[in-house]
C-alpha angles and dihedrals in degrees: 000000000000115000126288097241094053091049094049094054092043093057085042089051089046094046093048091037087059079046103061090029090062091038096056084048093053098034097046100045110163088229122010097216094055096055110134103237105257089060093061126079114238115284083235128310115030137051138262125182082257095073093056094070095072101046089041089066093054090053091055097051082055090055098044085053097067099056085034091053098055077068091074112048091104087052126098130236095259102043090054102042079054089047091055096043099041085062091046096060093042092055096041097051089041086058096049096038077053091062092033085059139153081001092232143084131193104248114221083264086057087254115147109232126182116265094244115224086235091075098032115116117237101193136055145090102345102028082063096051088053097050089046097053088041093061102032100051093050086060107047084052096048099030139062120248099260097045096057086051094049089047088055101060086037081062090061110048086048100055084045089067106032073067087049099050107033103043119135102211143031093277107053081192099066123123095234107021101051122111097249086055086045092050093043099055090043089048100033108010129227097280088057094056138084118281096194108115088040090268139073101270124130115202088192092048126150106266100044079056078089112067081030087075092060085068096060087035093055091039082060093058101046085056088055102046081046098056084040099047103358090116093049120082078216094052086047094049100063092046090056088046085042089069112037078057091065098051089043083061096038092057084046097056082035085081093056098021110039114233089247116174086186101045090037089224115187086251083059102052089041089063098039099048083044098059094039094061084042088055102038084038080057091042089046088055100044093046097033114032101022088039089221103142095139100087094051101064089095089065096032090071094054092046090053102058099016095145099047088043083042095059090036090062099051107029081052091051097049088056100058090050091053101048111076137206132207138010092296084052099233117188118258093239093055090038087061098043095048093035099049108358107052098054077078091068119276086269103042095037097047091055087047094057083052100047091050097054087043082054090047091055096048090050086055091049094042082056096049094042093059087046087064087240123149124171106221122182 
């Protein structure tokens, strides 16, 4: 059998490389409209297979930082809090130079004109990676074990009732009237927020940032256990009932704290982290004790590189839609779906387009992966 250490970041590599896979297809839909179910977040409160990817990849940086993390036993205080906030500045810039690009915009006279800083959103995907791994990784350093578990769920009973308590309407749970919204439009203002849903509300806002960083947290532990246990059925079994005990507990708060994905409720994180030590307890055994690894290449290359293949999908993505064709200047990505994609039916076109640019972005990182490079931040 190969050695622990090389398994267990194979099965890591495998988990995070679904991650990023599913996130490019629903993330990357030929037409957004047309999207089969499954590929869509919830509307609100609820859960599809779509709003596991997110919280997925936190649980793997959590994972990733306790192998990371044995590095840097020889190192001192000082060298490993900059290490951590180095990355953290680097992620987080990465995520809000993503939603700057490519700094300017077609004016209705097809001019180009510069993307002010004024209307350019601060939060989001990667700016919440790097402030969970900020945190998290702070704690794990400073605190015992137990008390960085006991902190987390602290996290998110906390957050629970600052709902409860600052809400600025009947329902503590509405888009537009909940605290971290509120937090959010006092702190940011509307023009700096996500526009997604056709008003100013950011799913990846600044106060939901805090149960977010159980997931990473979490994610931690179940390294750790991994790295412990990880070679016992025994050791493999608790992980799997860990984690049907924590969707157990995330469908019975459900009923008093709504499972959420946009509002990042504790119910929500319950369930995620649940079914994210189900499904790396079911990689660990295929890959370890089956010793079946062949299958998951496909995934590897994508686990090996996900936040170079990350930007490249989006920042791919934000190019085709800002290049324009004909005389109606339509943009390139709607040009190719309605030109090519959609004579295989709106549904089935549509998942096609998404597949395809998911495929592109594998070939680029099975490229980068025989060439021995790995982008590290």
């Amino acid at each position: 059998m190969a050695s622990a250490a090389s398994q267990r970041f194979l099965a890591l590599d495998i988990f995070r490389g679904m991650t990023i896979c599913f996130m490019i297809i629903v993330n990357t839909p030929g037409n957004g409209a047309t999207s089969y179910l499954p590929l869509n977040h919830a509307h609100w409160h609820g859960f599809t297979p779509t709003d596991l990817v997110f919280p997925s990849f936190m649980f793997a940086v959590g994972n990733a930082m306790s192998f990371v993390m044995k590095k840097w036993v020889n190192l001192s205080q000082g060298q490993i809090v900059g290490k951590i906030l180095k990355r953290t500045i680097i992620i987080f810039l990465l995520g809000y130079l993503m939603y700057w690009f490519p700094f300017v915009h077609w004016t209705p006279q097809h001019e180009l004109a510069g993307n002010p800083f004024a209307t350019t959103r601060v939060m989001g995907v990667l700016q919440r990676i790097a402030l969970g791994y900020c945190f998290a990784s702070l704690m794990v350093y400073y605190l015992k074990p137990k008390t960085v578990f006991v902190l987390s769920v602290s996290f998110l009973v906390v957050y629970w009732l600052i709902l409860l308590l600052f809400a600025g309407g009947t329902d503590p749970y509405d888009m537009l009237t909940n605290a971290g919204t509120r937090l959010d439009m006092l702190v940011l203002g509307p023009n700096h927020l996500y526009h997604g849903e056709g008003v100013a509300f950011d799913p990846e806002g600044i106060l939901s940032t805090l149960p977010s960083i159980a997931n990473v947290t979490f994610g931690y532990m179940a390294g750790k256990w991994i790295q412990e246990k990880g070679k016992e059925y025994e050791g493999l079994t608790k992980l799997l009932l860990a984690g049907a005990l924590s969707v157990v507990i995330a469908l019975s708060w459900d009923w008093f704290f709504p499972i959420n994905k946009k509002l990042w409720t504790g119910s929500f994180v319950f369930l995620t982290v649940g079914i994210d030590c189900i499904l790396i307890s079911a990689l660990i055994y295929i890959t370890d004790f089956l010793q079946k690894r062949k299958w998951g290449y496909f995934f590897e290359v994508f686990g090996k590189n996900p936040l170079f293949i990350y930007l490249l999908s989006e920042l791919g993505a934000t190019l085709l839609y800002f290049f324009t064709v004909g005389e109606k200047h339509q943009s390139l990505y709607n040009w190719i779906f309605w030109n090519i994609y959609s004579h295989a039916g709106m549904y089935f076109g549509s998942f096609l387009f998404a597949v395809s640019v998911m495929l592109i972005c594998w070939f680029v990182g099975y490229i980068l992966d025989k060439r021995k490079i790995y982008v590290r931040v």
